[in-house]
Structure formats: C-alpha cells, structure tokens
C-alpha positions as CSV (number, residue, x, y, z in Angstrom):
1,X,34.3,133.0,92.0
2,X,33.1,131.7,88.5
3,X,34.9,130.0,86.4
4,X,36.2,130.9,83.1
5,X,34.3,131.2,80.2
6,X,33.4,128.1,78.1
7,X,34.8,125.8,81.2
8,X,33.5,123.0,82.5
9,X,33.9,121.8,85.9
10,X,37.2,121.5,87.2
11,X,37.8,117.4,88.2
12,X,41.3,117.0,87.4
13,X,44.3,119.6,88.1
14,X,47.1,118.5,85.9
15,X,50.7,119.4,86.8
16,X,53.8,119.5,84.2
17,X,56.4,118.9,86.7
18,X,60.1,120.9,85.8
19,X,59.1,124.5,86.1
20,X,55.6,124.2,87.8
21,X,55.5,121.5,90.7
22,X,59.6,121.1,90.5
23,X,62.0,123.3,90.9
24,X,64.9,122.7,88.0
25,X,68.3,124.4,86.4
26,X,67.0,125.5,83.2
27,X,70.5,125.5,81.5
28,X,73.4,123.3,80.8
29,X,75.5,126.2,81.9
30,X,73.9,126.4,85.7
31,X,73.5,122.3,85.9
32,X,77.3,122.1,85.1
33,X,78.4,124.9,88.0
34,X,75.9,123.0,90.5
35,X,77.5,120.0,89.5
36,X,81.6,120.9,90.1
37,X,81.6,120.1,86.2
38,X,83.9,122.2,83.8
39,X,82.0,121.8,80.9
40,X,84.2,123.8,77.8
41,X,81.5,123.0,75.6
42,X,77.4,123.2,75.7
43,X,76.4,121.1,73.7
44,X,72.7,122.4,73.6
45,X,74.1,125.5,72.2
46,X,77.2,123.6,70.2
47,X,74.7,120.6,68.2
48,X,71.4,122.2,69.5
49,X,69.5,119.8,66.7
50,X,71.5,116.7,67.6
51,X,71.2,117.2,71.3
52,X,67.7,117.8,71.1
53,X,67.3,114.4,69.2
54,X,69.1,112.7,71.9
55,X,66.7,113.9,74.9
56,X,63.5,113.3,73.1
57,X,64.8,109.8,72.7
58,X,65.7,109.9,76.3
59,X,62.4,111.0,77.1
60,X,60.7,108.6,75.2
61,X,62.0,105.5,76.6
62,X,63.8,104.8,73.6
63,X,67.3,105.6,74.8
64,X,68.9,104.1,78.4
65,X,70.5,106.4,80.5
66,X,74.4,105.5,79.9
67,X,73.6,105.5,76.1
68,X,72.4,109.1,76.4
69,X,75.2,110.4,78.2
70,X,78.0,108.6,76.2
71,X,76.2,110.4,72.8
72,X,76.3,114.0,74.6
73,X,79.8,113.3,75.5
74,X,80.1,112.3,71.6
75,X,78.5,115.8,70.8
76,X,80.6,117.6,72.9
77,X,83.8,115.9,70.8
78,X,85.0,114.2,73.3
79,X,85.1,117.3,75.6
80,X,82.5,116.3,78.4
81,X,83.4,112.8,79.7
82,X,80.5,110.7,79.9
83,X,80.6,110.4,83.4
84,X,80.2,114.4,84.0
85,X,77.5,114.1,81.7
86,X,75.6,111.9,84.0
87,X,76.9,114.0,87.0
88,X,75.1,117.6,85.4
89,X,72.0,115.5,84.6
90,X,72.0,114.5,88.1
91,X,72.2,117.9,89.2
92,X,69.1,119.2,87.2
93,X,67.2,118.5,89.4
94,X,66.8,120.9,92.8
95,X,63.1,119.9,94.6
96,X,60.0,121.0,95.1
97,X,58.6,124.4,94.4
98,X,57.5,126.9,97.5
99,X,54.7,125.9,98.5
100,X,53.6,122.8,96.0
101,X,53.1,120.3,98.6
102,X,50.6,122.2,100.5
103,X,49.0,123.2,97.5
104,X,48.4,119.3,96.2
105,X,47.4,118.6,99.9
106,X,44.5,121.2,99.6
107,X,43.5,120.0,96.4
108,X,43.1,116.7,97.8
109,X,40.9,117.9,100.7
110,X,38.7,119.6,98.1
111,X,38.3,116.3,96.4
112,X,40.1,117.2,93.1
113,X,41.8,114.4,91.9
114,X,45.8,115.7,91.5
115,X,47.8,114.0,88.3
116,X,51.4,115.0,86.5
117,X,52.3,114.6,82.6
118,X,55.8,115.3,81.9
119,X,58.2,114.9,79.9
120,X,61.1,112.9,81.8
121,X,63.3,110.5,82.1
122,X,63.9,107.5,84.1
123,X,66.9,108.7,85.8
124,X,65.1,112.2,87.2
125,X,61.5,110.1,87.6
126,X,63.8,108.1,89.9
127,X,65.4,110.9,91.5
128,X,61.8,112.9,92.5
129,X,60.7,109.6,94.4
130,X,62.2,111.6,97.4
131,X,60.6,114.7,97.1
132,X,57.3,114.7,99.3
133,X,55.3,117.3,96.6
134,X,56.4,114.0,93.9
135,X,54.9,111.7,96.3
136,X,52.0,113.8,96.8
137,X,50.8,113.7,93.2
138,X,47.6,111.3,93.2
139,X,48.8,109.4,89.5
140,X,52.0,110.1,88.4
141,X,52.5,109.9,84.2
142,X,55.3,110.7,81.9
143,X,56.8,110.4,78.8
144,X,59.2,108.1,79.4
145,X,56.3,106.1,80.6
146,X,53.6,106.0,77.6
147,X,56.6,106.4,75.0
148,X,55.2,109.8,74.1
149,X,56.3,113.4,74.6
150,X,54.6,116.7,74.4
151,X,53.3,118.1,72.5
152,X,52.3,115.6,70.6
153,X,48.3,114.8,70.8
154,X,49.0,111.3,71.3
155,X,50.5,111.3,75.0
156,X,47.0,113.5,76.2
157,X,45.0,111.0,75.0
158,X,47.5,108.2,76.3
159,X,46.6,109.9,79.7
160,X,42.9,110.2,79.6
161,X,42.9,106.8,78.5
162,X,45.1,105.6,81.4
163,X,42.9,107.5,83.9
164,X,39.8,107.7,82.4
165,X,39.8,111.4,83.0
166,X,37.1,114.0,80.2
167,X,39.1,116.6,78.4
168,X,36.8,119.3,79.4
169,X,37.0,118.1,83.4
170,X,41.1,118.5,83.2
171,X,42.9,121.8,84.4
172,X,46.6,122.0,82.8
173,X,49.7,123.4,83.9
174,X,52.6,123.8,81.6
175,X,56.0,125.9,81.4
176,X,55.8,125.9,77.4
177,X,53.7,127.4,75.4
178,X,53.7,124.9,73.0
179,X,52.5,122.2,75.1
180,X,49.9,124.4,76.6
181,X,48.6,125.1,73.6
182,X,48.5,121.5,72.6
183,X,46.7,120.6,75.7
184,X,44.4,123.4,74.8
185,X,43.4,121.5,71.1
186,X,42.8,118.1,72.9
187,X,40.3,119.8,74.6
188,X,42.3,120.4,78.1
189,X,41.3,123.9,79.8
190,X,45.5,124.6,80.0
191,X,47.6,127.4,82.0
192,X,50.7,129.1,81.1
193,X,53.0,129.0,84.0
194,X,56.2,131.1,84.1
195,X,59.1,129.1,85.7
196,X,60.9,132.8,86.3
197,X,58.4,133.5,88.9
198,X,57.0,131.9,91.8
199,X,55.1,129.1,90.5
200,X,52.5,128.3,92.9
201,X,50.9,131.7,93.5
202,X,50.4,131.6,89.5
203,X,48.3,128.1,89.8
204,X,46.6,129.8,92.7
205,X,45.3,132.3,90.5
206,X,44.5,130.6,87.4
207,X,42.7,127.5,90.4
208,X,40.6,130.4,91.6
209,X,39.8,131.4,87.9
210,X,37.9,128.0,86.9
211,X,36.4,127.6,90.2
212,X,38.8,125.2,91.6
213,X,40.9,126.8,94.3
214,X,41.3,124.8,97.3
C-alpha cells in the first residue's frame, strides 16, 4: 500500500491516550454513576470556564491532586465533597482499548518506535501503570510531565526534543480535532480518531494508509 500523499516515512506512531489507546468515561455524569457518587451538580456543565481552568492546571503540573478536587468541590458550592471528587476522578478511568496491546506489540515487531502525548494527570498517569497496553508504550510523555498541554505548539516540540524524533517521521493519533490539527501545523502527519467507535480498527486503517501497518 502507499502512503499518503506528501508523507514521509512513517518512524514514529504517536498515541493520545484517553479515547485512542484508553478506554475512558467521557462525562462527569457517567464517572459519577461508575463511581456510587450522587453528584447534584456537574460542575463542567455548572462553571464550565472555571472547571476547565482547574484541569488545565491539573494537567499541567501546576495544581496537586487534593488542591484540584477541594476547588471542584468549591465549584460545585459545596455540593460534591471533596472526597467524591477524587472518588469520580478515580473512576475515569476504565483500561485499555480492544485490541491496543496487540496493536503496539505488532508495531514493535515492525520496528516502529511506539510513543504517547497526552494530556493527564499524575493521579490517572499513576493509575495506567497497571494496564499492560500503558506499559507497552515504548516512551511514555504527558502534560503533566513537560508542563504543557495540547494544543499548544510548545508540548510537540517538547516531545521531539525529548526523543529526538523528525516532525515529518511522526504518525499522530488524537480524539480532538483541535489537537490534531495542531499536530498537523508542527509538521506531525496526524489522525482523527473517534472515541464513539472502536478505536483500534480506525488506527489500523489510517497505519495502512501511510505505509505503516504492522
């Protein structure tokens, strides 16, 4: 199969990890239910702005844990204890997508070199050390980690710097539009994923695309 147009050869498959390599509850709503938590309020509906502020500071580094759950509990007036806070981030989390750690396995025997950027946090980065997909990502970068977040061009260079890895040699996988099309102005040949659907069959597709399926 050739690859796409205007691509170079594939070294590098890139992975955003919620909603492309990890499986995730996409709302408050469903995190809440999966964690026993009656949640009256949702606060990314209630103080969309502020609680938005709070996880890019999350995801940055900048803001601990405890300190981000005690200032969603603040959002929520008082509503959410902080402690249930912590309990529905916990439960954001679910594992791998179908089929993920066979993929990365494949993409190892080919010889491609397998990496993650995502925006996290300490607390979930933590939490996917047990998933075996996780583990089977070759060099493992995140926001919390360079202190950047997508989509801002800053954290793709961060990561070609800390791997040494060309633009045009880098396959990208993303959930958001915005941060594919980010990827796609530093250079990055970058994939739409939708998290609705299976994911892996989608990268299967788009890695036989450029030339790189395993």
């Amino acid at each position: 199969m050739s690859t796409a147009a205007g691509a170079r050869r594939v070294e590098w498959v890139v992975f955003d990890l919620g909603g492309v390599i990890i499986r995730i509850h996409r709302t408050w709503r469903d995190a809440a239910e999966a964690a026993g938590v009656r949640s009256p309020v949702d606060p990314a509906k209630h103080r969309e702005e502020e609680f938005r502020s709070l996880i890019s500071l999350q995801q940055r580094g900048v803001l601990s844990h405890d300190a981000f759950c005690r200032g969603v509990s603040e959002l929520s007036g008082g509503l959410v204890h902080a402690d249930d806070v912590s309990r529905i981030h916990a439960s954001v989390i679910l594992g791998a997508e179908p089929g993920a750690e066979q993929l990365l396995a494949e993409l190892k025997r080919r010889g491609l070199a397998t990496a993650c950027l995502s925006n996290t946090n300490a607390t979930h980065w933590e939490q996917m050390q047990s998933i075996p997909a996780f583990d089977a990502i070759e060099h493992r970068h995140a926001s919390h980690l360079f202190q950047l977040e997508k989509p801002d061009e800053a954290i793709f260079r961060a990561f070609e710097r800390a791997t040494q890895a060309r633009a045009a040699s880098i396959l990208y996988f993303d959930d958001l539009e915005e941060n594919v099309a980010a990827a796609k102005r530093a250079g990055w040949n970058a994939v739409a994923i939708d998290p609705h659907r299976d994911t892996v069959p989608q990268i299967r597709v788009a890695l036989e695309k450029y030339g790189a399926h395993p």
